[in-house]
Structures are given as structure tokens and as C-alpha cells.
C-alpha positions as CSV (number, residue, x, y, z in Angstrom):
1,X,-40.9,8.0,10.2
2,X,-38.6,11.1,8.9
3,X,-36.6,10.4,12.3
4,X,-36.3,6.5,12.1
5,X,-34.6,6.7,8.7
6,X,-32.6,9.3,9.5
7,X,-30.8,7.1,12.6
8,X,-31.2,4.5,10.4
9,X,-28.9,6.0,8.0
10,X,-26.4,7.6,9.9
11,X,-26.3,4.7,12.3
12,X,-25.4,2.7,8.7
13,X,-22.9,5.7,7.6
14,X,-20.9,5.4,11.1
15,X,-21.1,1.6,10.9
16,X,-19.3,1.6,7.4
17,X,-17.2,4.4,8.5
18,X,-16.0,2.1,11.2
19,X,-15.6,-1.3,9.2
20,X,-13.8,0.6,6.5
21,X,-11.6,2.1,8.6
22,X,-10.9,-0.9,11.0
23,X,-10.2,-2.8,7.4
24,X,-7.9,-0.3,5.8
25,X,-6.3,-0.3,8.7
26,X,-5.7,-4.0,9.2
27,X,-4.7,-4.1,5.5
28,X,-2.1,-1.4,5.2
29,X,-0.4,-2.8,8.8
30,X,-0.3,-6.1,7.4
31,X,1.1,-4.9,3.8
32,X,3.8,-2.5,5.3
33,X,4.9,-5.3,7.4
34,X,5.3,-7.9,4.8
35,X,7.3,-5.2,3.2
36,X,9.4,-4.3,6.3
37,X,10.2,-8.2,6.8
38,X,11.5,-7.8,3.1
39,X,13.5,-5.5,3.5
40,X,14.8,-7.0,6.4
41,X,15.7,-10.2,5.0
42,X,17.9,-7.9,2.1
43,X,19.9,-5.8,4.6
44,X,20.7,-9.3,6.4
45,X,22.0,-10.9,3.0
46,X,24.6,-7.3,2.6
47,X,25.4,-7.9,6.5
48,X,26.0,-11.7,6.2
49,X,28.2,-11.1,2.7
50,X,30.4,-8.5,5.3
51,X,30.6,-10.4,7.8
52,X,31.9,-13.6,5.5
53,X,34.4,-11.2,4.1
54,X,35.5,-9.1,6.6
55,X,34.7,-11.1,10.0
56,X,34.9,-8.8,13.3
57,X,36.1,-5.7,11.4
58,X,33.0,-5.4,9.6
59,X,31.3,-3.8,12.5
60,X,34.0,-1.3,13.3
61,X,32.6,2.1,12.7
62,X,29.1,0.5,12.4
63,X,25.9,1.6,13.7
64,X,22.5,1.2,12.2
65,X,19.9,3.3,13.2
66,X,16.2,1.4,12.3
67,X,18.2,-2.1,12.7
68,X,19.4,-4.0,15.3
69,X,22.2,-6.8,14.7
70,X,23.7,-9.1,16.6
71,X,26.7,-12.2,16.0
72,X,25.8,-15.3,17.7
73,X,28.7,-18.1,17.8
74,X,27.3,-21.6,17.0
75,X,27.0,-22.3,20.8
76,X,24.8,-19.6,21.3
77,X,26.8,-17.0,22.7
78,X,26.6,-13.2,21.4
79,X,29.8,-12.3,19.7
80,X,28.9,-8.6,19.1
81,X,24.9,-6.8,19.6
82,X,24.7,-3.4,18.2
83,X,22.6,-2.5,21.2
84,X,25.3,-3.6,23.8
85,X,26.9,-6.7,25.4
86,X,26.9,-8.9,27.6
87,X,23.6,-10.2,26.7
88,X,22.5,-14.2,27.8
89,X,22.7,-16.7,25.7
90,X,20.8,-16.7,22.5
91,X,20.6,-20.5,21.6
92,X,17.3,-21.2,22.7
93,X,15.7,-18.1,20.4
94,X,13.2,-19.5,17.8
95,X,15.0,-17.5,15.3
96,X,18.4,-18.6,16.3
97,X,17.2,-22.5,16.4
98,X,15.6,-22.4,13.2
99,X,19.2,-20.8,11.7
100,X,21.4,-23.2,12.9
101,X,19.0,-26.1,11.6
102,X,18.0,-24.8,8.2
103,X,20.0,-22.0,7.1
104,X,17.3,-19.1,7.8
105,X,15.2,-18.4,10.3
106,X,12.4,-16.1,11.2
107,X,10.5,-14.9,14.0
108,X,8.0,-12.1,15.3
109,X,7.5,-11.1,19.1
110,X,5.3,-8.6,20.3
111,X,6.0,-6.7,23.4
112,X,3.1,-6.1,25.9
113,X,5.1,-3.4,27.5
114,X,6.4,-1.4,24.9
115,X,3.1,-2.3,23.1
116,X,5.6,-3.1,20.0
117,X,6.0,-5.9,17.7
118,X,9.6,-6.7,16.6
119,X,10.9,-8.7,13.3
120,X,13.9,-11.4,13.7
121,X,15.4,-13.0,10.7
122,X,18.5,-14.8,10.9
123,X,21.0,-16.2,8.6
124,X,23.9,-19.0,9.3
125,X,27.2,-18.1,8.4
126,X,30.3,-20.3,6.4
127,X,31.8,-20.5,9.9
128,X,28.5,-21.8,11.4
129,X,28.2,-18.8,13.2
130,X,24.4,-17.0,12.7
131,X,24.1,-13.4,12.1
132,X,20.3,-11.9,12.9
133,X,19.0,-8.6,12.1
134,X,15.4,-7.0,14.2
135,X,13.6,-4.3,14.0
136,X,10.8,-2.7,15.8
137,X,7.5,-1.8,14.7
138,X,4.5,0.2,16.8
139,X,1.5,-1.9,17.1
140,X,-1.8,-1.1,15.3
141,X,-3.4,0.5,19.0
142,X,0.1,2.4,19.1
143,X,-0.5,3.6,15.6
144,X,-4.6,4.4,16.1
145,X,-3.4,6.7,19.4
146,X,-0.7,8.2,16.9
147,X,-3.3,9.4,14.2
148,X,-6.3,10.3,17.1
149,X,-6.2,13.5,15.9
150,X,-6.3,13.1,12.2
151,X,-8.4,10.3,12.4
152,X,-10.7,12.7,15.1
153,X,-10.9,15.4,12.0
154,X,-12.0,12.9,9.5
155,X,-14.4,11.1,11.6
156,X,-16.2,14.7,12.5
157,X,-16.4,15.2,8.7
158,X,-17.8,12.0,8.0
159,X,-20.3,12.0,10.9
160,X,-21.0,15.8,9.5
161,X,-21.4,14.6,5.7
162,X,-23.4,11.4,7.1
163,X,-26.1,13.8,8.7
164,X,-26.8,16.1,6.1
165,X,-27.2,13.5,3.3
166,X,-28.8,11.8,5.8
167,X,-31.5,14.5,6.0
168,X,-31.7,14.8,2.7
169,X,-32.4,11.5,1.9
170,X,-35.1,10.6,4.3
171,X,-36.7,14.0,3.1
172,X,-36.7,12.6,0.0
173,X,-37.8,9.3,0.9
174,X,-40.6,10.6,2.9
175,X,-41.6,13.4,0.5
176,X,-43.8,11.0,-1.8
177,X,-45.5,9.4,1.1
178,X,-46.3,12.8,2.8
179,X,-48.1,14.2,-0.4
180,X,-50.5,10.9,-1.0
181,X,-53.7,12.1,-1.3
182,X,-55.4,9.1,0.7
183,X,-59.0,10.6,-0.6
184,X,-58.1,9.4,-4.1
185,X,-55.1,7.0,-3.8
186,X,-55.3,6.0,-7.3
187,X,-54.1,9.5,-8.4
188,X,-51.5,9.4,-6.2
189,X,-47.7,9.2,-7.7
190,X,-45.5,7.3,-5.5
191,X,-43.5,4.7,-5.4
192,X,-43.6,1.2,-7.2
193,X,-43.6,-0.6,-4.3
194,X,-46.2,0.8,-2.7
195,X,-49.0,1.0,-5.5
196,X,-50.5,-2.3,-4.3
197,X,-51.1,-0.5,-1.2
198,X,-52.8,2.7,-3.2
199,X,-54.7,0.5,-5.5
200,X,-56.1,-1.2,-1.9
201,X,-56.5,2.1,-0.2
202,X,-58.4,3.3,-3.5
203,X,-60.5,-0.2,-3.6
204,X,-61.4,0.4,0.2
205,X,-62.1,4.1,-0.5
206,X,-64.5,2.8,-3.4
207,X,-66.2,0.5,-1.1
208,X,-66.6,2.6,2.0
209,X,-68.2,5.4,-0.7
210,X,-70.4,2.7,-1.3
211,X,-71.2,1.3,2.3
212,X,-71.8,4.9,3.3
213,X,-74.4,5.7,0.0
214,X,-76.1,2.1,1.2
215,X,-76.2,3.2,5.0
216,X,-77.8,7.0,4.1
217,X,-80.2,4.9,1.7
218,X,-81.1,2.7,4.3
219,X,-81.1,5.7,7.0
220,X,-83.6,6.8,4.4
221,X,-85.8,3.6,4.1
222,X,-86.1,3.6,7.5
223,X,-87.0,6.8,8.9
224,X,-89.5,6.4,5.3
225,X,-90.3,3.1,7.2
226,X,-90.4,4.7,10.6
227,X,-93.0,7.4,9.2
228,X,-95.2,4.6,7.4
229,X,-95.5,2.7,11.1
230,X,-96.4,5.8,12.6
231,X,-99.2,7.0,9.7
232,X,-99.8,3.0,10.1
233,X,-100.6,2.8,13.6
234,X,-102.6,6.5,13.9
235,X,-104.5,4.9,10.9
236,X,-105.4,1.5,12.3
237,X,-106.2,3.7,15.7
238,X,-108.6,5.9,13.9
239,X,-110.4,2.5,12.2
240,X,-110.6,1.0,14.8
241,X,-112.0,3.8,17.0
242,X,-115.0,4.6,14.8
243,X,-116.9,1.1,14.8
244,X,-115.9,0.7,18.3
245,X,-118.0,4.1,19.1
246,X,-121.1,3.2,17.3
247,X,-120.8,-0.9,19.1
248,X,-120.3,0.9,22.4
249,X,-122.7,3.7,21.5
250,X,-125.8,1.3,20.4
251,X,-124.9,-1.1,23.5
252,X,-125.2,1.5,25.9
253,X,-128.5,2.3,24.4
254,X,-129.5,-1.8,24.4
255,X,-128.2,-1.6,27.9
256,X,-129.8,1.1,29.5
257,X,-133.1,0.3,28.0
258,X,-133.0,3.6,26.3
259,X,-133.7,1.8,22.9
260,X,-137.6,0.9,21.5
261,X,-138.5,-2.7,21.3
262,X,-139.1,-2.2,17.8
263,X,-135.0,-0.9,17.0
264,X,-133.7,-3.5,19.0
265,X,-132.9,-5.6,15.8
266,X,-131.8,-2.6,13.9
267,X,-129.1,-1.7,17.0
268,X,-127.9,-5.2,17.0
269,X,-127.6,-4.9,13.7
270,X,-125.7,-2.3,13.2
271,X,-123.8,-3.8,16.1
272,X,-123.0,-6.6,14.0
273,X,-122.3,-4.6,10.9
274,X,-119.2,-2.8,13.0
275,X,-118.0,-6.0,14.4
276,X,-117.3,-7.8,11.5
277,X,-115.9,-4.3,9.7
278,X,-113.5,-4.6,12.8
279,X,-113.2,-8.6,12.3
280,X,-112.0,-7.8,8.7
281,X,-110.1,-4.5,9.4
282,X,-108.0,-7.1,11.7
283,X,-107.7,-9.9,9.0
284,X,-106.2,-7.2,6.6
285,X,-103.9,-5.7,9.0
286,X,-102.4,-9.3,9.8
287,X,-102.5,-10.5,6.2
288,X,-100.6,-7.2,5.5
289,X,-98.2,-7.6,8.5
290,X,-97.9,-11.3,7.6
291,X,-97.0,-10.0,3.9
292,X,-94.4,-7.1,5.5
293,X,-92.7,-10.0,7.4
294,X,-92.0,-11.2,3.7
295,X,-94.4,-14.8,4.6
296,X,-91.4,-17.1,4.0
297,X,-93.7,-19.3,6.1
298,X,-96.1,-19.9,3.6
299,X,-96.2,-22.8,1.1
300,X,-95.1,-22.5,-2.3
301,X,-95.7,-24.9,-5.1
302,X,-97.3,-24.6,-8.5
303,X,-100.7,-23.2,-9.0
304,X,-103.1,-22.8,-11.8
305,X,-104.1,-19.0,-11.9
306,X,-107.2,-19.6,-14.0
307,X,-108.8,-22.1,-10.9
308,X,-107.9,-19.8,-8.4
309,X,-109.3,-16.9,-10.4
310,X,-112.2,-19.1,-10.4
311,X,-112.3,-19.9,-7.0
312,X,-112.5,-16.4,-6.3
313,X,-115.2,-15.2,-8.3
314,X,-117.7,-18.2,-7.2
315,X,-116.8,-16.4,-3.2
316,X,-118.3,-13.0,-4.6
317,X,-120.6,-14.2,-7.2
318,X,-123.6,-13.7,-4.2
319,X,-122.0,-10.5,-3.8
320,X,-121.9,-9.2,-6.9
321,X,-125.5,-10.5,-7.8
322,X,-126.6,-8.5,-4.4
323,X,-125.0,-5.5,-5.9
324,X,-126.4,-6.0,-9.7
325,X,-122.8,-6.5,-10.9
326,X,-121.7,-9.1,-13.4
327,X,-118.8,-10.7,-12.7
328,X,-117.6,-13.1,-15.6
329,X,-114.2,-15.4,-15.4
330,X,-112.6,-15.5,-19.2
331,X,-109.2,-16.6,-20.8
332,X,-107.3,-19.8,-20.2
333,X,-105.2,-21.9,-17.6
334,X,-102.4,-21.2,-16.9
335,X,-99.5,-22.3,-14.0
336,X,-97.0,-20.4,-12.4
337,X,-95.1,-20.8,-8.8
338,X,-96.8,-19.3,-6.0
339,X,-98.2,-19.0,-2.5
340,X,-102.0,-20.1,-3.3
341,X,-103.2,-17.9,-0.5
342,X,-101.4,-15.1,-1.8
343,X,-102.6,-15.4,-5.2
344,X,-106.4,-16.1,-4.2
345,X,-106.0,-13.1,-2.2
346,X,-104.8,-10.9,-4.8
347,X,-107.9,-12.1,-7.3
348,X,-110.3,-11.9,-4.2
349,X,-109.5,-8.0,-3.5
350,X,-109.3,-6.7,-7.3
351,X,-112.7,-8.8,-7.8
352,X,-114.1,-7.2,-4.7
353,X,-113.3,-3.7,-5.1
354,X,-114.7,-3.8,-8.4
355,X,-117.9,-4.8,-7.1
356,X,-118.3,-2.4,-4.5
357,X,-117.2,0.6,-6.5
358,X,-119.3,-0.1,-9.2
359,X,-123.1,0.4,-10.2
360,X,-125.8,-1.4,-10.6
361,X,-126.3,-3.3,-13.6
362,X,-122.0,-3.1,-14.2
363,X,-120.1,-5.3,-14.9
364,X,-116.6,-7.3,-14.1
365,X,-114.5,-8.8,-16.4
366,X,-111.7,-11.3,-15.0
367,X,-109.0,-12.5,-17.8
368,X,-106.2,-15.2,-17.3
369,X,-103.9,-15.2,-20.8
370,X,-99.9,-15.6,-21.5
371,X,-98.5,-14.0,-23.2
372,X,-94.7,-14.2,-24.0
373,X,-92.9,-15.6,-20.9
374,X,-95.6,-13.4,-18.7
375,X,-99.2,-14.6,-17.1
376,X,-101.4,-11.3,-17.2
377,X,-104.0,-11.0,-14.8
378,X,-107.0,-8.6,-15.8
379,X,-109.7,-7.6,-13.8
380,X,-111.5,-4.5,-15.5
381,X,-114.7,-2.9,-14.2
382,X,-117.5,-0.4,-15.4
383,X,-117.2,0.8,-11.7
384,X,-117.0,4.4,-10.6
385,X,-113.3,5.4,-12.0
386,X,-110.7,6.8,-9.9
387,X,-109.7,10.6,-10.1
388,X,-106.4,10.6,-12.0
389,X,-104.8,12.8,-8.9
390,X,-105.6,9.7,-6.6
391,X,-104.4,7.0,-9.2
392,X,-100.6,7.3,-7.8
393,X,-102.1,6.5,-4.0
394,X,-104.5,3.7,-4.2
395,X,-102.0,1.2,-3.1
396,X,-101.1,3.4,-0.1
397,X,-102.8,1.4,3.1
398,X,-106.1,3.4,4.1
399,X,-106.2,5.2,1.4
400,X,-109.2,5.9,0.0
401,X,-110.8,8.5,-2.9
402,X,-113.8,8.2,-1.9
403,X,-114.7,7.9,2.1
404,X,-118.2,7.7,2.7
405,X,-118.7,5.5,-0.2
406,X,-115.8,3.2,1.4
407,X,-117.3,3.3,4.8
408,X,-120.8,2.8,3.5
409,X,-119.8,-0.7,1.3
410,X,-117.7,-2.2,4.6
411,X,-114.1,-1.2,2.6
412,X,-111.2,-1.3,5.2
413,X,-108.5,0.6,2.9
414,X,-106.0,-2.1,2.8
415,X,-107.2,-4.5,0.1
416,X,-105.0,-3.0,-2.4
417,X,-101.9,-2.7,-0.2
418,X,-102.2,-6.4,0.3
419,X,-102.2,-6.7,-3.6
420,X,-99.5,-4.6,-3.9
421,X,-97.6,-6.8,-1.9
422,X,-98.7,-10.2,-2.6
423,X,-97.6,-9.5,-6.0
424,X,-94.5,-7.9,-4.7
425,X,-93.3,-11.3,-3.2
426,X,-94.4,-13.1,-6.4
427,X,-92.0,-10.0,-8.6
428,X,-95.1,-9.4,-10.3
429,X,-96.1,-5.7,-11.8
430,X,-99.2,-4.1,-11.3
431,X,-100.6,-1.3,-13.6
432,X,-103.6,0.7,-13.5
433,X,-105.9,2.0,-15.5
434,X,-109.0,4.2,-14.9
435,X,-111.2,7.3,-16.0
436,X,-113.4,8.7,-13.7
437,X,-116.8,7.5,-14.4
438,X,-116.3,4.9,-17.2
439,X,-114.3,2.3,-15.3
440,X,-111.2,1.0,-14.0
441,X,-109.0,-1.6,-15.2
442,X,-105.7,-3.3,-12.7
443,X,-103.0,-5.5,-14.6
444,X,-101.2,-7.8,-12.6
445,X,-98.1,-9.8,-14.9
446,X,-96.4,-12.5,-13.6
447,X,-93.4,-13.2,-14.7
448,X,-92.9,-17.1,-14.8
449,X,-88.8,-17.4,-16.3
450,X,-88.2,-15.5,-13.0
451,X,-87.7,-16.9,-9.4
452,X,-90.0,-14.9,-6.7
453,X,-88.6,-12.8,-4.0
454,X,-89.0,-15.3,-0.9
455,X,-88.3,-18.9,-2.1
């Protein structure tokens, strides 16, 4: 860039140079001959007054040196030429013509070979005679070749004076541009003009800090992600695994005729107990990827929590009556905008794990109220409790507190992992409650002025 402007300004230094020159010149040569046709007319009006007065004897004795002169009779003839004699005739010179007519005449020839332009003027006499004074004058090439050398001198200052301020300028110009700190444009000093420029660079600087903070948090979220799918899949592996060993294990015995007639049933049983674990380890784990997929398939429309609460607690009332558990429905109606699946499921697996992690003769409490702008879902047990260490990771898919007890009650580990998400897509909040060995209490609020995640 340094380079470009400075050609560009001594290209625009010689170029004005040149015109200023070529201008003066044509100027000056122009003035100077005006004033050398002046004069030329007044040294013809003191030769014409001698000549009136004095006739042939005014050019005895007389010899200009700058000026030519020469007599012309009215027929064209020269009468006397300061140059010589003998010269043709002269009537048909413009000068000459224009005398004899008017009085005064004027004229300007240029000579190719001499490369010189000469002035005529010429002035009739009393007698009709016409008296006409020349001179010579170099042409403006002659003059130019004249002055090379001074004109050489002052062209080599010029071009000399041209390059150092043109160094010093484009340094200058340039200067402000080199030190731009394109990090932090916007504490930049430059020029005026290009601050829209810094303000963009600093705008784009701004949003590419932004985009890259987004990417590393997304980089984050999904290796995060990536480690979730693999605990995921080694998780759903290992479920999977262990009611798949005791169904091939008691099979094999059915099979082989290794097992009594009398713990045939109990085999088959057990057989059956595993398949449907398996049957409802699968549901879960498509629910939940269903749920993970965000289920913008699913229906929404508007659904009264307090029936589906309802509905819910007649599907496990058998259950919880197996179990010695009392499960009671309390509070009022109330509607909100939902996926009725998602919201049944969310009662179904808070009533559920309450039941199974209780004792007998517990209880369940299920509560629908408003309250403000919010609907508060409430299912509170007399249950078990949960360790205050292992409150934080309930939610977590197959986690569980405690194992055999999960194993032993058919639990598959994602019931509350569905919950967590159902109410997720709904931008519902869950809290939880619990002391180990009095009870545990989960809070779902909705809140109904906002619009849910996957409308």
C-alpha cells in the first residue's frame, strides 16, 4: 500500500510539474508576443513619420538590427529592404494587401525551416506607398531546446523534492493504518473515514468472541452428550444382560429337563417376571429417546391435570393396595397446555416410585392446586427417603440408591429421567424433597403464562 501511494504521488507531482510548466510556458510566449507586436506597430509609426518627411534619405545611414524594413511602391514593387534588393514583388503579401486596402495591416508567418515565427505590420504612406516593419521570433520548441539545461536542473529538483515528500507522506498516510490494533478496533485511533470500518471490525470481533464461546459450549455439550450415550448404552447393555441370563439360564434348565415337575411353574415364572422387566426396560428407553428427540410429534392441546392425575392413580390403585400403600388424589382441577401422554406419564412414574419405595401400611398423597400463575403438582410419600448424597442424582437414567431393592420391586432406573424430561418439554420445575426414612416429597410447577419448549 506504502508503494502505491507513493507512485501515486509522484506520478501526480510530475503530472503538475508538466502542466504547469507546459502552461507557463504557453502564457509567457503568448504575452511577450503581444508585447513584441506592440512594439512593432510603434517603431513603424517613427519609421512611417521619417519616411513622410524625409522620403528616400531617411534610410541613408540606416540599419536596424532586431527589425527588418522594407518600402513597397503602391504597385507592389520593393523600393528599398534593409535585408537587400532585388526582392519579387510584394503585392500579393497579406500584410501588404490589407495596407493598401485599409490603412494597416498585420500578419504572422511561421517558418518550418528556420522553426521561427515572424511579425509583419504594415502602414500606407501619404504617397500611397506602404512601409512594413518584421521581426523574427524563435518558436516555443526553439525556446524549450534553448532552456534544456535549466529546465533539466529544475525538473531533477522537482522530481527530487516530489520523492521525498512523497515518502513522507505515504509514511504518514500509512502510519495510522499500520498501528490498528485489529484485536480491539474500537480502541483504535485512526482516521475519520475509516471508523465505520473499526466500529464493523469491532462488531465482528464481538460476534466471532461470541460464536467461538457458543462453539466451545457446544464442543462441551456434546462430548458431555457423547459421554451420557456411552454411560447410556453400557447401562441399557448391562440391563439388559441380567434378565436375559436368568430367561436363558431357567430355559436351558426347562429345556434340558434338568428342572423338577414341581418348579416348572416357578421357572416359567421367573421367566416371565424378566421378560416383562425387559418389556418395560424397552418402553422406558423409547419413551426417553422419544422424549430426547424433543416429541414434536406428539399432540398438544389443553388438559386438565387433576383427571389425569386421576387417571393415573386408578392404574396403580391395585398396585398400591398389593403393596399396603394408600394412595389418595386431593386438590382441585385445573388446565394447562400439554402432551396428555407426557403428563400422565409424569403422574404415573412419581405415583409409582412412591409405591414401591415405600412400606407397608404408607401412604401417597397426590395434590393438584394453583397457585399464582403456576399449577403445582405434589406427590409426597411416607416411603423409604433418599440419602441426601443421592438426592442431586435421582434424575440421572439408571440411577439408583438403592439396587437390590430396585431390582427386587421390577424398577428399570429411568422413570425419573422420563420425568425430568417430560417436564422439561412442558418448562416445568421439579424439586425434591426427602429425609431418609420419613419420606420423600417431588414438586412439579407448571408454569401456565409461559409457552412450552416444543409447540
Amino acid at each position: 500500500m506504502t508503494k502505491r501511494i507513493f507512485h501515486s504521488i509522484c506520478l501526480v507531482a510530475l503530472a503538475v510539474f508538466l502542466a504547469s510548466a507546459l502552461l507557463i510556458m504557453g502564457v509567457l510566449y503568448g504575452y511577450f508576443s503581444d508585447i513584441q507586436q506592440s512594439q512593432l506597430n510603434m517603431q513603424l509609426d517613427l519609421a512611417a513619420q521619417g519616411v513622410e518627411r524625409e522620403g528616400a534619405a531617411f534610410f541613408e545611414g540606416f540599419s536596424p538590427e532586431n527589425y527588418r524594413i522594407t518600402w513597397i511602391d503602391p504597385s507592389g514593387e520593393v523600393l528599398y529592404d534593409s535585408h537587400g534588393a532585388g526582392m519579387e514583388n510584394h503585392l500579393e503579401r497579406e500584410e501588404i494587401k490589407e495596407a493598401l486596402e485599409s490603412g494597416q495591416g498585420a500578419s504572422r508567418r511561421y517558418s518550418s525551416t528556420l522553426m521561427e515565427r515572424t511579425f509583419y505590420t504594415a502602414r500606407r504612406l501619404v504617397d500611397g506607398s506602404v512601409l512594413r516593419l518584421s521581426i523574427s521570433q524563435r518558436s516555443v520548441l526553439t525556446l524549450l531546446l534553448g532552456m534544456a539545461q535549466p529546465i533539466c536542473i529544475i525538473f531533477i529538483v522537482a522530481v527530487g523534492l516530489s520523492i521525498f515528500f512523497a515518502v513522507r507522506l505515504s509514511r504518514s498516510i500509512v502510519s495510522p493504518l499500520a498501528r490498528l490494533d485489529l484485536d480491539n478496533p474500537g480502541g483504535t485511533e485512526g482516521y475519520e473515514e475509516i471508523q465505520p470500518l473499526l466500529s464493523r471490525l469491532d462488531s465482528q470481533q464481538g460476534q466471532l468472541a461470541q460464536q467461538r464461546e457458543s462453539l466451545e459450549q457446544k464442543q462441551a455439550e456434546l462430548e458431555k452428550a457423547e459421554a451420557v450415550r456411552r454411560e447410556f448404552t453400557a447401562n441399557v447393555s448391562h440391563e439388559l444382560k441380567t434378565p436375559l441370563q436368568s430367561i436363558s439360564g431357567y430355559a436351558e434348565l426347562l429345556q434340558n429337563g434338568m428342572a423338577k415337575e414341581e418348579d416348572v411353574p416357578t421357572f416359567a415364572g421367573r421367566i416371565y417376571k424378566e421378560s416383562q422387566r425387559m418389556v418395560r426396560l424397552v418402553e422406558d428407553i423409547i419413551s426417553l429417546s422419544h422424549l430426547d428427540e424433543g416429541a414434536m410429534d406428539m399432540e398438544w392441546g389443553t388438559v386438565d391435570l387433576y383427571e389425569t392425575a386421576a387417571g393415573a392413580v386408578r392404574s396403580l390403585s391395585h398396585g398400591a393396595q398389593s403393596g399396603g400403600v394408600t394412595l389418595e388424589l386431593a386438590g382441585s382441577h385445573a388446565k394447562l397446555h400439554g402432551v396428555p401422554q407426557l403428563l400422565y406419564s409424569i403422574v404415573y412414574n412419581l405415583c409409582d416410585n412412591a409405591i414401591k419405595y415405600n412400606h407397608p401400611g404408607g401412604s401417597v398423597n397426590v395434590r393438584i392446586e394453583r397457585e399464582s400463575a403456576d399449577i403445582i403438582l405434589t406427590v409426597a410419600d411416607t416411603g423409604i427417603g433418599i440419602p441426601e448424597a443421592d438426592q442431586g442424582r435421582i434424575f440421572e437414567r439408571f440411577y439408583r440408591v438403592d439396587k437390590s431393592r430396585s431390582k427386587e420391586v421390577g424398577g428399570t432406573g429411568l422413570g425419573l429421567s422420563i420425568v425430568k424430561h417430560a417436564a422439561l418439554i412442558h418448562r416445568a420445575n421439579v424439586t425434591l424433597s426427602s429425609k431418609l426414612g420419613e419420606g420423600t416429597q417431588v414438586q412439579v410447577r407448571f408454569p401456565v403464562g409461559e409457552s412450552p419448549i416444543w409447540v
